[in-house]
N, C-alpha and C positions, 0 to 999 in steps of 0.2 A: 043807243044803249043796249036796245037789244042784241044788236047784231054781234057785239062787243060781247055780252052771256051767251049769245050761240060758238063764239068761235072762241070760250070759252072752254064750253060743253064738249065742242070738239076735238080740241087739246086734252080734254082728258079720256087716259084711258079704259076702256071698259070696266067693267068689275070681274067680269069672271074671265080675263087676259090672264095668264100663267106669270108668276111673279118670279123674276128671277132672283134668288138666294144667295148671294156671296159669302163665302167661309169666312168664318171669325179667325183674322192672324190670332196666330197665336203666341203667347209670348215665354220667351225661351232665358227670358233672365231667372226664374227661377229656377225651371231644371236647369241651366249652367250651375245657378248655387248647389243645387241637388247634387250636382255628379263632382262638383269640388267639394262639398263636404263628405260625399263617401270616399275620394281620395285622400284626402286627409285623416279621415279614418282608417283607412286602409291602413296606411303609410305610418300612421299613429301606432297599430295593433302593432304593423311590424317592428317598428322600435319599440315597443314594451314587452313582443316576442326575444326579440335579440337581448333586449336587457335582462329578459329572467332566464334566459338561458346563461350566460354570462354570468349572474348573479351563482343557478344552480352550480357551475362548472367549478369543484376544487380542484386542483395539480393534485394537494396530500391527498385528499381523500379518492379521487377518480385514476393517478397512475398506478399503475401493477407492475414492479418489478418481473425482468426477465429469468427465471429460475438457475443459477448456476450450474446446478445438479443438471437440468435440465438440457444446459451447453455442453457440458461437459459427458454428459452420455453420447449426446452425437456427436463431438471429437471423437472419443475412444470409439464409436462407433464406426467411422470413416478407418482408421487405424486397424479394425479387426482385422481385414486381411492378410493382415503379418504372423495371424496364427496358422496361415497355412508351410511359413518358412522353419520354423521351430516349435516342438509342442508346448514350452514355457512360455512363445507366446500368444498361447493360449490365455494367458490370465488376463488381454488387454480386451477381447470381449467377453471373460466375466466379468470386471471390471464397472464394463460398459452395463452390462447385468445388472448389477448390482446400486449403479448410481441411479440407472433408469426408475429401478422399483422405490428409489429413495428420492425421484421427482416429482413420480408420479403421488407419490403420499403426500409431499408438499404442496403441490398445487393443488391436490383433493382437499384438504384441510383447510388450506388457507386461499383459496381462489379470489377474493377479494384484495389478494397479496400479491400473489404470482401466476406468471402466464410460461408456455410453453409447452405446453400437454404437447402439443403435432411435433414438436422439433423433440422430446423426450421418446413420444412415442417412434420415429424417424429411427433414431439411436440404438433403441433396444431390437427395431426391426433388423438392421445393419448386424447388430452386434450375435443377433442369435443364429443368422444366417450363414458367417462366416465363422462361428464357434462348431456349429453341426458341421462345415463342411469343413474346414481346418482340423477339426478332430478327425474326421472319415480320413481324409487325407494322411494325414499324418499315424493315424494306423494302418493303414496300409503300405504306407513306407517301411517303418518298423517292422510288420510280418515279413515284407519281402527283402529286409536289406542282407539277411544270413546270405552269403551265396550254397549251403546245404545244411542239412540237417545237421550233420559234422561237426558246426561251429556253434561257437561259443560267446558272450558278447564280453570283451572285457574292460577295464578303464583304469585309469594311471593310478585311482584310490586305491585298487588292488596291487598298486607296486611299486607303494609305500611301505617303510620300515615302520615297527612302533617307536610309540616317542619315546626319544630317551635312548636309541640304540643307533649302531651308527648305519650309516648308509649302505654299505655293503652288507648290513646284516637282513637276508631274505626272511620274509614270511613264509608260514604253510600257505596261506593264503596264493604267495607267488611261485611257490615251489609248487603248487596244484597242475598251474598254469604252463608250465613247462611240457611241452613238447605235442601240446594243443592247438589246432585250430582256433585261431581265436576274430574277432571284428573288435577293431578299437579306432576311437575318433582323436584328431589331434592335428596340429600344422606342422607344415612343411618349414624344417630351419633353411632359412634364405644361404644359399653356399655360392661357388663362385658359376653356374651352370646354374642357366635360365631358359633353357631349352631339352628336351631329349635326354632330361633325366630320369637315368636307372636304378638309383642309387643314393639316398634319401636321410636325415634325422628326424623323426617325426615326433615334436614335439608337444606339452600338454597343454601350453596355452599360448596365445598370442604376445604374450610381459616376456616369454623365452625368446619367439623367433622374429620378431617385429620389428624389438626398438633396442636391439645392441646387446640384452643379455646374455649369459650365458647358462643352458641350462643348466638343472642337477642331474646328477648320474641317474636318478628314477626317475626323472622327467623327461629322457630320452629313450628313441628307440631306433634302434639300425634296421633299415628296412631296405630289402632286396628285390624289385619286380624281377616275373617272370616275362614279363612284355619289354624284348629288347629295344623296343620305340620309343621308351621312356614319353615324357610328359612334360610340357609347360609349368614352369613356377606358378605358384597364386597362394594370395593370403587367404584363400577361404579355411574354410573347414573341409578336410578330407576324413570319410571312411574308407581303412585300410582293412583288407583279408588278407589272413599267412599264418603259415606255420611258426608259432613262438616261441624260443630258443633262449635258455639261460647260457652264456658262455663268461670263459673268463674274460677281466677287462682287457678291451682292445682299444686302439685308438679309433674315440670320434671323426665322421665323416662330415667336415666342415664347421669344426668347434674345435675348442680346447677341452682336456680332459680323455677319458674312456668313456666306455658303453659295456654295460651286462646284458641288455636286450636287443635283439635279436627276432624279426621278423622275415622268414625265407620264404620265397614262392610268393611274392605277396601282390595283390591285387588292389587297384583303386576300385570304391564303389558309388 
């Protein structure tokens, strides 16, 4: 029996032998529940984000009409360049002017209503750009179109009868104008020569020499180049220079009727 408690004694290990410590598994069922319940909160917040956003969002109350004023400035504003063709159109970038400063008050006022300030603002840039330079332009044409001091500007209103008297009866007005240098604007009456014409009716509007009419005796003029190369037809607008000449009626050049005017020496400008 002894021997049996010695060997024992000697199966066990010392007391002050170094114990070895194995780590405590650990267990990971609950942080798994941890980290799904914070997903699900997550995921939770983010649909009741989405829903109040949704909820806050009205179409009535959140859309903002586009400013019409506001389009319509930057039309006319793309358009101003045609004030440098005629100084009447000029009026399509004040126009533009004028609608700009009436979108601009719009959308100051009502911003909660309408949008478009950039595309208003866009518009009045466009429009004041080609008004300053259309106007420069177009005065400078005007100073220079007299070919000399000599000359006169004159137009078909001065060579009108008054009302009520007949056609052949002259004004002082056009009796002034006799034997004058003058500049007067008007088309070319379409005749049987489309080429190397010297020799011309210059009419006062487009309704005479266009579409078949014929004109009136004061809405014609007999015009004479000094430039024996004459010129190509065209429906544009021509300014003519020359000498202005009352004569008695003669036969029109390439119409039916007479002619009392009378442009000699006369030059295209």
């Amino acid at each position: 029996m002894s021997e049996s408690i010695n060997d024992a004694t000697l199966e066990t290990p010392p007391s002050d032998a170094p114990k070895i410590s194995r780590p405590a598994q650990r267990s990971h069922g609950p942080v798994e529940r941890d980290v799904h319940d914070d997903r699900d909160h997550d995921s939770g917040s983010q649909r009741d984000y989405g829903a109040a956003s949704q909820d806050d969002y009205d179409p009535a109350e959140d859309y903002r009409a586009l400013s019409a004023a506001a389009i319509s400035t930057f039309a006319l504003g793309l358009l101003s360049p045609l004030a440098f063709l005629d100084i009447w159109l000029g009026l399509v970038p004040v126009a533009a002017l004028m609608l700009g400063v009436v979108a601009l008050r719009q959308i100051g006022k009502r911003p909660e209503e309408y949008t478009g300030k950039k595309l208003a603002i866009a518009g009045l840039a466009l429009a004041l750009v080609f008004l300053i330079g259309g106007g420069t332009y177009q005065s400078f044409v005007y100073s220079n179109e007299l070919p000399g001091p000599d000359f006169v500007r004159a137009s078909y209103a001065e060579l009108q009868p008054y009302e009520g008297d007949p056609p052949t009866k002259l004004t002082p007005e056009t009796l002034a104008l006799n034997g004058k240098k003058v500049l007067i604007k008007g088309y070319v009456f379409p005749g049987q020569r489309q080429s190397g014409i010297t020799q011309f009716l210059l009419v006062r509007d487009q309704g005479d020499c266009c579409f078949g009419g014929n004109p009136k005796i004061t809405d014609r003029i007999l015009v004479q180049l000094k430039d024996t190369k004459g010129f190509n037809f065209s429906g544009k607008l021509f300014k003519v220079a020359g000498e202005f000449h009352i004569a008695p009626p003669a036969p029109a050049a390439d119409a039916q009727g007479v002619v009392l005017y009378h442009l000699a020496n006369a030059e295209l400008r």
